[in-house]
N, C-alpha and C positions, 0 to 999 in steps of 0.2 A: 611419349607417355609422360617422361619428366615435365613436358610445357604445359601438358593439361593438370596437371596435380598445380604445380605453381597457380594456371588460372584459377584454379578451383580456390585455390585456398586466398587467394588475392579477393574473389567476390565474398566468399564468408566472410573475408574482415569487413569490407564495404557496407555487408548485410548487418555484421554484429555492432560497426558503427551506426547504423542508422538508427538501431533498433535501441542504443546506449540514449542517440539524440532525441528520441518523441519518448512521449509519456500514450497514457490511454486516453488520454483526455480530448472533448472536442474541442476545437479553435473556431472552425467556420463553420457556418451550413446552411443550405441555399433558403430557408424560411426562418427558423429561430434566431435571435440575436443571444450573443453573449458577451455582456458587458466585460470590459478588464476588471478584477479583483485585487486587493488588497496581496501582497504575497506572505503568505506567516510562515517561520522557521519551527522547525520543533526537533526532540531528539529522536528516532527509532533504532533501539538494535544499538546506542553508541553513535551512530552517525547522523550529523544534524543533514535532513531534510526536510522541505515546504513542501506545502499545501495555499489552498487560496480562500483568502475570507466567503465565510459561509458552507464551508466543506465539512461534512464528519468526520471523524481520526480516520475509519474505516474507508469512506470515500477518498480522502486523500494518500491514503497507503497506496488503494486498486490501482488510483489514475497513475503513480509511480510504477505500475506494474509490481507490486508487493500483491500476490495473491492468497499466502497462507496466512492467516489470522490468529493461529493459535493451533493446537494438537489436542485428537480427542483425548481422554484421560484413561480410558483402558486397556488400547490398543493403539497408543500414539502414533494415530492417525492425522495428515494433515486438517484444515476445517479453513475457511474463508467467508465471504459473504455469502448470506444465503437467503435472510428474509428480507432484512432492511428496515427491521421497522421496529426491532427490540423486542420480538416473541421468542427466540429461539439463542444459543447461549453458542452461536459459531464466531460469534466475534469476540469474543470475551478476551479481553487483553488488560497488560497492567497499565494503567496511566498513575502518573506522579507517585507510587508506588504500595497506590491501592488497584486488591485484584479486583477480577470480574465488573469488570469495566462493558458495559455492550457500547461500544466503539462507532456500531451503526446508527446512534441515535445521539453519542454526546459530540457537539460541537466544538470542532478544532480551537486550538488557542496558542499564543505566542508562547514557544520556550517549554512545552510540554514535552515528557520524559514517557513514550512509550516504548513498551515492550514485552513480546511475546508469550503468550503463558503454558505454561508445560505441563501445570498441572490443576489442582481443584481451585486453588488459590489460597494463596497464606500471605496475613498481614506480616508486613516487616517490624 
């Protein structure tokens, strides 16, 4: 019983590495071409991670595998992408630190300072 717990627990690491090494993003695929991009840094949460030229904040968070975008405001509720096209207020996040940011529609940029909103949003 001891050997099989050890294996067990041996594949979840293998599994949670793998899953730490890929993003959501695609690389290959047998008809679309996708050119290499530009690589841009930015802040989220305190921790500098990138995104690729041409990406939204929001599309670059997903591809990182960041899926909450913010929490509803009356029942702090998670919320993430949902339309994509700047109708609906699920992505609303702080960039450079003004609120209510739709995230889905503004285009990423070097050295940007986002971060998650908690609530309706208040200027600093």
């Amino acid at each position: 019983m001891g050997f099989y717990i050890i294996y067990l627990y041996d594949k979840i690491s293998i599994y949670r590495q793998h899953i730490k090494d890929t993003t959501m993003r695609i690389d290959e695929h047998p008809i679309l071409d996708f050119p290499k991009k530009q690589k841009i840094f930015f802040m989220f949460e305190g921790k500098q991670v990138s995104g690729y030229e041409g990406d939204t904040i929001a599309s670059a968070l997903h591809a990182l595998g960041i899926k909450t975008l913010r929490y509803s405001i009356e029942h702090n509720r998670p919320r993430g992408f949902y339309c994509a096209i700047g109708n609906c207020a699920s992505c609303n996040m702080i960039v450079d630190g003004t609120p209510n940011v739709r995230t889905c529609i503004v285009p990423l940029k070097e050295n940007m300072v986002v971060e998650r909103q908690m609530n309706k949003g208040v200027f600093k």
